[in-house]
N, C-alpha and C positions, 0 to 999 in steps of 0.2 A: 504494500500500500504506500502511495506518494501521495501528497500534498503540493499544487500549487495553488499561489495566490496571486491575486491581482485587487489593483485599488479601485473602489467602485465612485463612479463622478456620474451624478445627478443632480438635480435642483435642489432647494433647502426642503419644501415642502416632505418632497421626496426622503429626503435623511428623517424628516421628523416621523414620518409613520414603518419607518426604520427602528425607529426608539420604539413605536410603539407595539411592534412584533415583539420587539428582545425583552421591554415590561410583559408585553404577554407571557414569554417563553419562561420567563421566573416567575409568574406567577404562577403556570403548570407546576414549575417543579419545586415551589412552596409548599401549593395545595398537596403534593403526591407527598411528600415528608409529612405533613398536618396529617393526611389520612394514614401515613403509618401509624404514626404516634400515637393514634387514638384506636390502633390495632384493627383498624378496617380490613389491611393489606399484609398477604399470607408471603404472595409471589411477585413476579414481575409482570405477570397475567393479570392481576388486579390492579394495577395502575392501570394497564391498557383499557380495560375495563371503565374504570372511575376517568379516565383523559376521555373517551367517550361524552360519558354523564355531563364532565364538565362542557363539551365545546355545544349542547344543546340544552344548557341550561341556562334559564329566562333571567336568574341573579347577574350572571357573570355576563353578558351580550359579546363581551370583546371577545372571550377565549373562543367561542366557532368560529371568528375570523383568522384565526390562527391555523396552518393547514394543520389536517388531522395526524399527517406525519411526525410534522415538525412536533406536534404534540406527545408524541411516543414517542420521539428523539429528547425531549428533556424529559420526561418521565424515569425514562432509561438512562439517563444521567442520575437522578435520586437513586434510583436501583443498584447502581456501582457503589455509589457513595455508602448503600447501606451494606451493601456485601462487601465492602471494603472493610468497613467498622466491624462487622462478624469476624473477619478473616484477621484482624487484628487482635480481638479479643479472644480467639479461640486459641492460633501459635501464639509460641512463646519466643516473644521477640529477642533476638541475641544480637550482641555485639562481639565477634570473634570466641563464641562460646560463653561468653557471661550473660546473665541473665539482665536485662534492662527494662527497669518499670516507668512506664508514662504515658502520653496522652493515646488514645486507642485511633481518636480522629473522629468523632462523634458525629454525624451531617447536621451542618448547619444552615439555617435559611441566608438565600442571598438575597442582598439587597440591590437595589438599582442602580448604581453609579454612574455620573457621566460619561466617563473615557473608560469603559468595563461594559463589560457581556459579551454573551455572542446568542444568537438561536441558528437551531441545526434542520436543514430539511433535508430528505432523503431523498426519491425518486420523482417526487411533486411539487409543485409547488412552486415551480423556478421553470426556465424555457433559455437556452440558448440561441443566440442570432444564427443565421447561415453560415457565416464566414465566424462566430465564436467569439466576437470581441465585445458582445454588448449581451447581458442576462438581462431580463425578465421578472419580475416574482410575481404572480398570479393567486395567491389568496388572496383572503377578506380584506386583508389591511391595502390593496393594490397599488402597493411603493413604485410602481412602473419600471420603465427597461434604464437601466443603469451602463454606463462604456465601461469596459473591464480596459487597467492601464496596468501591465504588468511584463516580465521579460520572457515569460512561459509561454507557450502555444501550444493552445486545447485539440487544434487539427490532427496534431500526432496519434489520438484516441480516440476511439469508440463512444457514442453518448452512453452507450451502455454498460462503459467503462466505471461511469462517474457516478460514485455509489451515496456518495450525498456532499452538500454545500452547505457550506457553515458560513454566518454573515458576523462579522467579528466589528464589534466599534473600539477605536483605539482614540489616544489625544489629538491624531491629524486625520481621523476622517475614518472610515468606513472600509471593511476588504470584504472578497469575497475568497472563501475556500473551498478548495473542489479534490476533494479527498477519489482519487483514482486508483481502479484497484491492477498494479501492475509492479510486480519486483522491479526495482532498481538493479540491475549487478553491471558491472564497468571490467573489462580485462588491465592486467598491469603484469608486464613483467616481473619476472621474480629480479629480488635484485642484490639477494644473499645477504643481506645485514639484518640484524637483529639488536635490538634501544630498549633499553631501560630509562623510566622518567622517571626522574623524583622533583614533585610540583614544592615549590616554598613560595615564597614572599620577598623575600630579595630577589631571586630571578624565578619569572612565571613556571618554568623548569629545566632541570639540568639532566645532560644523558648521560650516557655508559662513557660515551665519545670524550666527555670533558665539555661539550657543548649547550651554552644557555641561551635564553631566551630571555630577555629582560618583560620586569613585568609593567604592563602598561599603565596600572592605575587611574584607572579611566573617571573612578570615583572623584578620586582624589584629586584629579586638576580639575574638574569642574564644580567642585564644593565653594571657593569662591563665589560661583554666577547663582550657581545653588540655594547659597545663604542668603544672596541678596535679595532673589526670587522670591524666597520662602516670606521675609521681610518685608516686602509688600505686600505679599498677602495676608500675612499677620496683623497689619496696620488698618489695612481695609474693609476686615472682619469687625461685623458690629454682631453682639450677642444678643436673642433674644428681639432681634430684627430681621425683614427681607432682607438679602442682601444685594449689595446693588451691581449694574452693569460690569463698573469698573473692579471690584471681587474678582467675578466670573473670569475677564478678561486674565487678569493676574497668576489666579488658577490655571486657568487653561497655559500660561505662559512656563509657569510652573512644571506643567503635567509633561509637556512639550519637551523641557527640559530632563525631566526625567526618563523621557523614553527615549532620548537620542545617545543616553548612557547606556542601557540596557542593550540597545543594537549595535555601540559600538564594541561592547564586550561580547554579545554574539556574534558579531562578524571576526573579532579577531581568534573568538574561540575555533572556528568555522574554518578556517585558512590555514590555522596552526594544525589543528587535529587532520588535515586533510594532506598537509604537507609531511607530515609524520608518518602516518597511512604508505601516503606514496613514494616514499624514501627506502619501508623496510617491508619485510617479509614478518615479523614479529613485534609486537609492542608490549612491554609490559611498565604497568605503573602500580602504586600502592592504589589498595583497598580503603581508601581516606571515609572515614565518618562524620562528613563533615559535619551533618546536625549535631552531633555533638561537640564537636571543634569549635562552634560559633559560641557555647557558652562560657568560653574564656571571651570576658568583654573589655580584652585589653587588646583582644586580632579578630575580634567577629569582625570588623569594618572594613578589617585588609583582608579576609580570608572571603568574605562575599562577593569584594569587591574584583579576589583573583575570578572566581567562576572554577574553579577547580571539575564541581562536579556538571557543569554545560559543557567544559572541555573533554570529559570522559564520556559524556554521550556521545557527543558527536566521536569520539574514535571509537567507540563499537559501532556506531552506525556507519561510518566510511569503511572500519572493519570488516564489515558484514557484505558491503557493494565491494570493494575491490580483494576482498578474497584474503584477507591479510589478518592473523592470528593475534588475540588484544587477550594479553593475561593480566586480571588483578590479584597482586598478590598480597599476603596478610602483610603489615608495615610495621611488624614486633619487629625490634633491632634490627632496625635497614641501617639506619646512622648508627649506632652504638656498636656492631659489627664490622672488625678488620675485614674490608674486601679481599685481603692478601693470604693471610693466613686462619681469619675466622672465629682469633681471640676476641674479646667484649673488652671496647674500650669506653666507659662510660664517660659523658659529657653533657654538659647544660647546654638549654636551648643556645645561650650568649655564645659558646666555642664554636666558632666557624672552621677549623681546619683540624682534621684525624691525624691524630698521631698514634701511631703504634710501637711497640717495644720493636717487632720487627724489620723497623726501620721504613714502613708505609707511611709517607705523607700525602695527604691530598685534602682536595675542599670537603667540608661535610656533606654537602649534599652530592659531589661525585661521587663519593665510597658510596652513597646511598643507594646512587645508581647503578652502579655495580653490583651492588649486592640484590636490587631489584632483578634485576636482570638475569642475575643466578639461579633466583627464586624460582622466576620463572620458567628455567628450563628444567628443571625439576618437575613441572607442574605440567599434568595433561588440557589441563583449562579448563572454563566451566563447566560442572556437570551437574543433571537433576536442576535445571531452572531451563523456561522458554520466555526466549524475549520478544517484544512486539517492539513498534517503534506507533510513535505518530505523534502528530503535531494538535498541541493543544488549544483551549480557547485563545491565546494572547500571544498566538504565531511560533512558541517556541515548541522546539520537537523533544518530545518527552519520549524517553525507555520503561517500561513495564518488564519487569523480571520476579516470577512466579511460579511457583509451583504448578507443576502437568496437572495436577487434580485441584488446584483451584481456578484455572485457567476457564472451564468452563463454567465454574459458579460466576465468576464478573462477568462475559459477555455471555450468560443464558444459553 
């Protein structure tokens, strides 16, 4: 399954019964959690059921405007959310074999936010042009034919390829998503090398090679424009009032700013993972936890700000298209272990350079790499987990890694 996008340009009118699909589509999938909780709902069969009741119910006028698809596309979203919550409270969650107690992920009601949401339609409800550069949407709400602006071309595929379209609103406007169902795989010659990464914060990461990668900080030099941002908007909040034009604008200035960080640490995650991919025949990096890592709140800021774990997806996922082996390995004494000889040289986070009685010097985070890299050939790779790939509401491409027997309790 692949994901392309493209930005959808229409009139304002047009954006605005936009909103009022995507307020539709969380109202669905309010209502479907309201009906769990009050133990109406056994399966995923009774949503479908109750999405029904709902889109011909005299209360509600708006939700039969909404197609009945798309309606059992967010229903089906509560449905994960709540097999997700089962599947967490049942294993026993571990962290490299110790037991870890905390949130299970309960489903929560969403709320409506500006620059947020998406609603998903499946086989209806939408119409492509002839030539594919302009959609359609044909339910109740009838937001009319919108120009697709994007670098993809839908001509390559079948319409019956395209198994459904998600309408995603972000802080610059509106996309549309056209989740296509066709493996991605790309040939590459072999090219007989094999890299160990060890990711840090001084450099984004360092190889087996001796070779880093500085890291970009992408947070970090825009905090500045950031604060300043945030400071206007802070000023122009009045509490316990409308709030006025000039707010909004601030906000939205704000919002703008914060997604133009976000895609630039995707795009550099994207380039680097891809450049890595196509350099070796083997990749291996540490097994980083990072949720847990963020709760030192003296490197949550730097350790978010690297993207460590958007960097690891994306090399399984170019992993997986160019054929090329991505081992994670446990990250107990990667640095505290002689690359050379394989004694334990222990050292605080502050020591930057391995010393060993055997007369091995090198950076910390080389030996680390080395040592990753060792690891991993030792190691036959992942086994007992299947992975999916796909791209979430908010454009980024999310990994799912699961258990064969609960693979089919999330998607039914």
């Amino acid at each position: 399954m692949i994901v392309y996008e493209g930005k959808l340009k229409g009139k304002e009118y047009q954006y605005r019964r936009l909103d009022e699909a995507i307020r539709t589509g969380l109202f669905i999938r309010n209502a479907c959690l309201r009906y769990w909780e009050d133990g109406q709902a056994k399966t995923r069969n009774d949503f479908s059921k109750y999405c029904t009741i709902l889109g011909k119910s005299k209360e509600f006028p708006w939700a039969g405007k909404l197609n009945s698809q798309a309606r059992q596309a967010m229903s089906e979203r509560t449905w994960a959310a709540i097999s997700r919550f089962f599947d967490n409270c049942k294993k026993v969650q571990t962290c490299h074999g110790t037991s870890v107690h905390g949130k299970k992920g309960y489903p929560k009601y969403k709320k409506n936010l500006p620059n947020h949401g998406s609603v998903e339609y499946k086989t209806s409800g939408w119409k492509l042009s002839e030539n594919r550069d302009a959609i359609t949407f044909t339910d109740g709400f009838k937001a009319g034919t919108f120009k697709l602006y994007g670098t993809r071309d839908l001509n390559d595929y079948q319409l019956s390829q395209i198994k459904r379209v998600r309408v995603v609103r972000r802080a610059d406007g509106y996309y549309a998503q056209f989740c296509i169902d066709h493996d991605r795989t790309e040939d590459k010659k072999p090219t007989g090398n094999t890299v160990g990464l060890d990711v840090g914060l001084n450099h984004f990461y360092t190889d087996s090679n001796g070779q880093t990668v500085e890291n970009p900080r992408f947070l970090r030099k825009s905090e500045k424009q950031l604060k300043r941002l945030q400071k206007r908007v802070s000023k122009k909040f009045k509490k316990g009032q409308p709030q006025s034009n000039n707010y909004k604008k601030a906000k939205q200035k704000l919002a703008l700013k914060h997604l133009k960080v976000s895609r630039q640490r995707k795009d550099f995650a994207v380039k680097t993972a891809l450049c890595v991919v196509r350099s070796n025949d083997l990749v291996a990096y540490e097994d980083l936890q990072v949720r847990n890592m963020v709760k030192n709140h003296h490197l949550a800021k730097s350790i978010s700000d690297a993207a460590w774990s958007e960097f690891r997806r994306w090399l399984e996922y170019f992993g997986k298209v160019f054929g090329v082996a991505t081992v994670a390995v446990k990250p107990h004494y990667t640095s505290q272990n002689c690359s050379n000889c394989g004694c334990v040289v222990k050292k605080s986070l502050s020591t930057r350079t391995h010393k060993c009685q055997c007369g091995c010097v090198l950076d910390r985070d080389w030996n680390a790499a080395i040592n990753i890299l060792k690891e991993a050939l030792r190691t036959v790779g992942h086994t007992g987990t299947l992975q999916e790939y796909w791209i979430n509401a908010s454009g980024q491409l999310a990994l799912l890694s699961i258990d064969e027997n609960q693979y089919s309790k999330v998607i039914g």
